[in-house]
N, C-alpha and C positions, 0 to 999 in steps of 0.2 A: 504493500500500500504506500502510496506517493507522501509526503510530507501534507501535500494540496487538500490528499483527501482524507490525511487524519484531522485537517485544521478546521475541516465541516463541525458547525455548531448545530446543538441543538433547538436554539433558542427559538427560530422560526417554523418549529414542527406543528405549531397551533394549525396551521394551512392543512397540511396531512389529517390531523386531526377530524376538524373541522369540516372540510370538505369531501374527504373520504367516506364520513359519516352520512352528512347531507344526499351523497350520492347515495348512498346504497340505500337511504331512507327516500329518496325519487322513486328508486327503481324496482326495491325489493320487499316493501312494506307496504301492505295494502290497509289503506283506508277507507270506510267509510263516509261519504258525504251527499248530501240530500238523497238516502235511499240508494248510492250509486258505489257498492264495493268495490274500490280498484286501485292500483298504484299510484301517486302523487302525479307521474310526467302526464297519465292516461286523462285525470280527473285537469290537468289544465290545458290538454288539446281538448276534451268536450269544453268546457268554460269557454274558451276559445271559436270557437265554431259556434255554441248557442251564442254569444256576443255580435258573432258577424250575420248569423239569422241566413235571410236568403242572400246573401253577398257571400256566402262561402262556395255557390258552384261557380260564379265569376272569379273570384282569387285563384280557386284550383284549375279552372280551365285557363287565365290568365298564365298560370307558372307553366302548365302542359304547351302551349305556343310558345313561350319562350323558349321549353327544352327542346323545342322541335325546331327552332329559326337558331337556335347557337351554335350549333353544329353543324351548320349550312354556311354561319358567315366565319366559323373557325376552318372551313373544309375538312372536317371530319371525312366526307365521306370520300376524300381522295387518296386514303391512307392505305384501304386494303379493300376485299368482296365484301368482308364481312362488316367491314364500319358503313359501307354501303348500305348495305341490305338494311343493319341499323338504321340509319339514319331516315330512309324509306318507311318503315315502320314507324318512327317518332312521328313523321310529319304527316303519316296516315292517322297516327296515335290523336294531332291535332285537329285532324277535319274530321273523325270520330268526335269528339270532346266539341267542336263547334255545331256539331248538325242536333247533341244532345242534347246543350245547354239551351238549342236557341229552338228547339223541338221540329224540327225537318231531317225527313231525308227516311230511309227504309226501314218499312215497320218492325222489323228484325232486332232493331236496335233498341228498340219500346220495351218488347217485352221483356218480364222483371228478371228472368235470370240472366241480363246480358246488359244495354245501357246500364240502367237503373242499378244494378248488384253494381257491377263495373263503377261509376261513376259514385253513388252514395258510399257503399260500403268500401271502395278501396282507395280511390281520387280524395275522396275528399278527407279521411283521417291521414293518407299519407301525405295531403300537401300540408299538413301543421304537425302530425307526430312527428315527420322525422327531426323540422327545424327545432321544434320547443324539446325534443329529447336530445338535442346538441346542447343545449343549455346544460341539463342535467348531467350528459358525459362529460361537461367542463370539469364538472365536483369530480367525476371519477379519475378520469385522463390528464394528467398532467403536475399531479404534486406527492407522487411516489409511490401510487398505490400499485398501480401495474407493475414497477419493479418490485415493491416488497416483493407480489408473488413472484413476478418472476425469478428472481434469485431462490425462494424456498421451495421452487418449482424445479430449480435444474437437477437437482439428482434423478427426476423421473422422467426425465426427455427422453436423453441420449435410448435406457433401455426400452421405454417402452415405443416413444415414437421414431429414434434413428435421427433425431435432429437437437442440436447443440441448446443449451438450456436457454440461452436469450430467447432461442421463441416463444415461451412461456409470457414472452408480453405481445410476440404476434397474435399467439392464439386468445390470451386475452382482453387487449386491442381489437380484435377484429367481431370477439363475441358483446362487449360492450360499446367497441363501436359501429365499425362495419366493416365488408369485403373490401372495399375500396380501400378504406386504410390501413387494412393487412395488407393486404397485395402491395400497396404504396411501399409499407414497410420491406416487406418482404424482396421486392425487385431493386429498393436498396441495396440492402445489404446484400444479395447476392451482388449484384455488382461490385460493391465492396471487398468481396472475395471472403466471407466469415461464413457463408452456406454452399458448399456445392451443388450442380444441378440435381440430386436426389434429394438433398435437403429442401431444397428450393420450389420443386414437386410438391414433397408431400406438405409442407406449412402452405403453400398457393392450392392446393385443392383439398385439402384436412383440416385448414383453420382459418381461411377464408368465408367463413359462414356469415349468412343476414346477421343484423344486431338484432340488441336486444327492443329496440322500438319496432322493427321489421314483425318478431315476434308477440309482441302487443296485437296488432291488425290480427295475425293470423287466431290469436285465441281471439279477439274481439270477434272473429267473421265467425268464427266456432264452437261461440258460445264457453270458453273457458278460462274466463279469467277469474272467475270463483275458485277454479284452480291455478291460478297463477306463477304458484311458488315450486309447487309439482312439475308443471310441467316446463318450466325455464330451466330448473335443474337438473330433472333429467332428461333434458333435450343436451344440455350441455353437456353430461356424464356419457349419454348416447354415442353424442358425436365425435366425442372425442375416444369412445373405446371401437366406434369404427375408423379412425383415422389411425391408431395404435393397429388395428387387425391388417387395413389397406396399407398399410407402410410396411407389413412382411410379406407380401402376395405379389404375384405382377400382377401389370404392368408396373408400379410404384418400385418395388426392389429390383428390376433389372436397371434400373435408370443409372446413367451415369453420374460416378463418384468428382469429375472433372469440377474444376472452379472457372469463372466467366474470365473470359478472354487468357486465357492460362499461368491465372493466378496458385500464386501456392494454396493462398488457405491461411485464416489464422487458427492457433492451438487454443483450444478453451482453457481458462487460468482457472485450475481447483481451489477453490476456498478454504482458506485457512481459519484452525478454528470454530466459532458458533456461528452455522449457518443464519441463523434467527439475527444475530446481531452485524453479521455481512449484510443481509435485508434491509436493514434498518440503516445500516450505513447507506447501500445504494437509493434507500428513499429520502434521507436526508439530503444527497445531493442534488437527486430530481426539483426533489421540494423548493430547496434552493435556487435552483437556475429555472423556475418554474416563470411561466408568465401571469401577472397579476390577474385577478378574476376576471377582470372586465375585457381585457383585453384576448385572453384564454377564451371568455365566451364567443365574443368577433370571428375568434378563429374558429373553433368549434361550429358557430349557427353558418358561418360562410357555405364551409366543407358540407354542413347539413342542406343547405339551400344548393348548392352546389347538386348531391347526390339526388335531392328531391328534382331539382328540374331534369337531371337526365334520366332519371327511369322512369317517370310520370308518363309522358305518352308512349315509350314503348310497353309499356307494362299494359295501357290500355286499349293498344292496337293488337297487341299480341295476346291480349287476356282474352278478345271477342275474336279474332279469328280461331285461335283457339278452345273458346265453348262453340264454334262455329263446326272446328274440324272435330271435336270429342261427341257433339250430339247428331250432326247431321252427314260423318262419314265414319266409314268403321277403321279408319288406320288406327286410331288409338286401343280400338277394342284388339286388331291386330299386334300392335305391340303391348296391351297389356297379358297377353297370352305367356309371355318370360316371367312372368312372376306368377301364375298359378301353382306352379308347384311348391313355390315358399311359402304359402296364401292360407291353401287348401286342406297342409295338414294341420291347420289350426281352428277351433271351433268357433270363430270371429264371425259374428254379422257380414252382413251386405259383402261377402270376400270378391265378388266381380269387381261393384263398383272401388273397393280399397283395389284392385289390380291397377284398375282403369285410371287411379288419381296416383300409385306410383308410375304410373308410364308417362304421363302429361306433366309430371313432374320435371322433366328434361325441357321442359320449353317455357315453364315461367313457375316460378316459386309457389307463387297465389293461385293458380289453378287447381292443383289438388283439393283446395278448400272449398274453392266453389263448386268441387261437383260432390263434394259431401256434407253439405252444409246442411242436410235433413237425413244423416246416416247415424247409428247409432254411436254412443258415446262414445267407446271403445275405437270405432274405426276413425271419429274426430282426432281423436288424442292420438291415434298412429300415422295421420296422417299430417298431426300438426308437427309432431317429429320429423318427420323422414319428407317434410317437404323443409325443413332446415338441415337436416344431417345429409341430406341427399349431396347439395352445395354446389353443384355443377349444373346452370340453367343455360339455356340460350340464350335470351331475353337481355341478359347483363352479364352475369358474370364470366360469361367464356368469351366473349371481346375485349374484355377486360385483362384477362389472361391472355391472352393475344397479342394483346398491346405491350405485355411486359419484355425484357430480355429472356426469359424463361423457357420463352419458344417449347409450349407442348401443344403436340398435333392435334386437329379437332378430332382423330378416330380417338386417339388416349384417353382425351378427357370424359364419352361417349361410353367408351369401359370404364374408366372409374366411376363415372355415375352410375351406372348398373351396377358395380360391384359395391359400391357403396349406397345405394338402395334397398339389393338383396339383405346385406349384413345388418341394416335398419330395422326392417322389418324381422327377422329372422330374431332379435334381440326386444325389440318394441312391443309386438303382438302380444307375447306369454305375459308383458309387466302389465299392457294394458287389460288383459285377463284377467287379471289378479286384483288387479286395482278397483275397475266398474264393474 
């Protein structure tokens, strides 16, 4: 340890404190208020929304054109096929969202499981959860707490996930904040040379998952935030005991051990002495060079306004063609025919329709909810999981990976999400048996 970093005082740990606290009391403490059980962040995006009244499908269609016209005058779509195709969808995403709001255009759109679900139920809690839960992640992100863990976290990386213990604030960075900011993280530092491309794999498609706001909506939309605490946790336990299984199987373990651009590699530095109090050293320093609240929030709500406007219209161009392609052609039912055998030895309700929403799960997060949104408890709660542990969508996060130096194929990613759906399910089904 350097002179610099014994000379770390304690005296401004009030922040750590303080803010630490506040977070996990946003995020993880449900409250009661008028009649309305649910987390703090949840309870002031409604407050939020009842305030703006009928001015909130203006706001959200408002953010939806914008995400559709930024990437047009940044030329996004000159980058690759695929940021094309994106970007085609966004700005479908947009004249969907205008023909809604302004009540024209094909009756199709009308009926309630498609504009209406689409638009009320997803547009409109995402164009304010995600920004006002960037506030909230300011408490958590940014004044030590993601290194505490991480540091008490590195003895169980290496063995169980094959990657060096810093990721231990990828993965939870990415589960309190979001994919995007894993991945940020993540295509860092492999550049950097501290993760090789196996490492680099398995943290980009093992703990790159939605946040924790991402999963609010999806129990909102499935009726489970009376279970709230259940099922964050062991969504989280889930995912990450399929990303430890996917990280000894191929495709994941053939990947090469090489570092970016033919860098050596740095050597992880064992900790001397009381891991707990290493932790607390590395949170003290966070703490310290931390940005002050206000300006921490700035950054935080940006990155959230940021994320909100580029997944908004493709999430809603792609949400409706997709109830478009699951109810009125049978390719889905054709691909959910790969998971009957995992399904079937299990004495689970509705097991078709739970096929049918792990299959549609490859094309947009949120879809699996809406075609089970009147299926029995048990199949809600499996698919509220395994449409987060799944992790590998088209919609977003595999352009996203695309975009990074990481270069993994789209057939790769295509197997890992299948293999990483199967393992979901296969572990998901027996708890939620047990459970409802």
């Amino acid at each position: 340890m350097t002179s610099q970093e014994k000379s770390v005082k304690g005296k401004q740990m009030w922040r750590f404190w303080v803010f630490s606290v506040l977070g996990i009391i946003c995020f993880f403490i449900p409250v009661t208020i008028n009649g309305t059980n649910t987390i703090l962040v949840d309870h002031a995006h409604l407050a939020f929304r009842q305030l703006l009244g009928p001015l909130m499908s203006y706001l959200a269609l408002l953010m939806i054109i914008i995400g559709a016209i930024l990437p047009i005058t940044r030329r996004e779509y000159k980058k690759s096929r695929t940021d094309f195709i994106i970007v085609v969808f966004k700005v479908l995403g947009a004249i969907i969202g205008i023909m809604y709001v302004f009540e024209f255009g094909p009756k199709i759109l009308f009926k309630p499981q498609y504009g209406p679900f689409l638009f009320d139920k997803l547009m409109l809690p995402l164009s304010v959860l995600i920004p006002i839960g960037a506030i909230a992640l300011s408490l958590l992100v940014g004044y030590g707490l993601l290194e505490f863990i991480g540091v008490l976290l590195e003895p169980v990386m290496r063995p169980i996930f094959k990657t060096p213990g810093k990721s231990a604030v990828d993965a939870v960075a990415s589960f309190v904040g979001s994919y995007s900011l894993g991945l940020l993280i993540t295509n860092r530092v492999y550049r950097d040379g501290m993760y090789n491309k196996k490492e680099a794999v398995i943290i980009a498609t093992g703990f790159s998952t939605v946040s924790a706001t991402f999963m609010v909506i999806v129990a909102r939309t499935l009726d489970l935030m009376s279970h709230w605490n259940l099922y964050f946790w062991l969504c989280l336990i889930i995912t990450f005991i399929v990303t430890a299984i996917s990280s000894h199987i191929p495709p994941i373990s053939l990947e090469s051990t090489q570092y970016y651009g033919g860098q050596e590699g740095q050597k992880e530095v064992a900790v001397e002495g009381s891991r707990i109090k290493a932790a607390w050293e590395e949170a003290k320093r966070q703490s310290h060079q931390s940005l002050p609240l206000l300006r921490n929030i700035w950054v935080n709500v940006k990155d959230g306004l940021e994320m909100t406007l580029a997944i908004l219209p493709s999430i809603l161009s792609i949400g409706f063609f997709g109830l478009i392609l699951a109810n009125y052609t049978p390719v889905i039912d054709w691909l959910s025919y790969i998971f009957y055998p995992f399904i079937y030895i299990f004495p689970i309700p509705d097991q078709a329709l739970l096929a049918k929403a792990s299959a549609i799960s490859v094309i947009e997060m949120f879809l699996p909810s809406l075609i089970v949104v009147n299926a029995a408890i048990q199949v809600k709660f499996v698919v509220a999981v395994t449409s987060v542990s799944a992790i590998i969508f088209l919609s977003a996060l595999v352009p996203c990976i695309l975009a990074t130096e990481i270069k993994i194929p789209l057939w790769k990613l295509l197997l890992i999400w299948f293999i990483r759906v199967v393992l979901t399910l296969l572990i998901t089904i027996p708890i939620s048996l047990l459970l409802f």
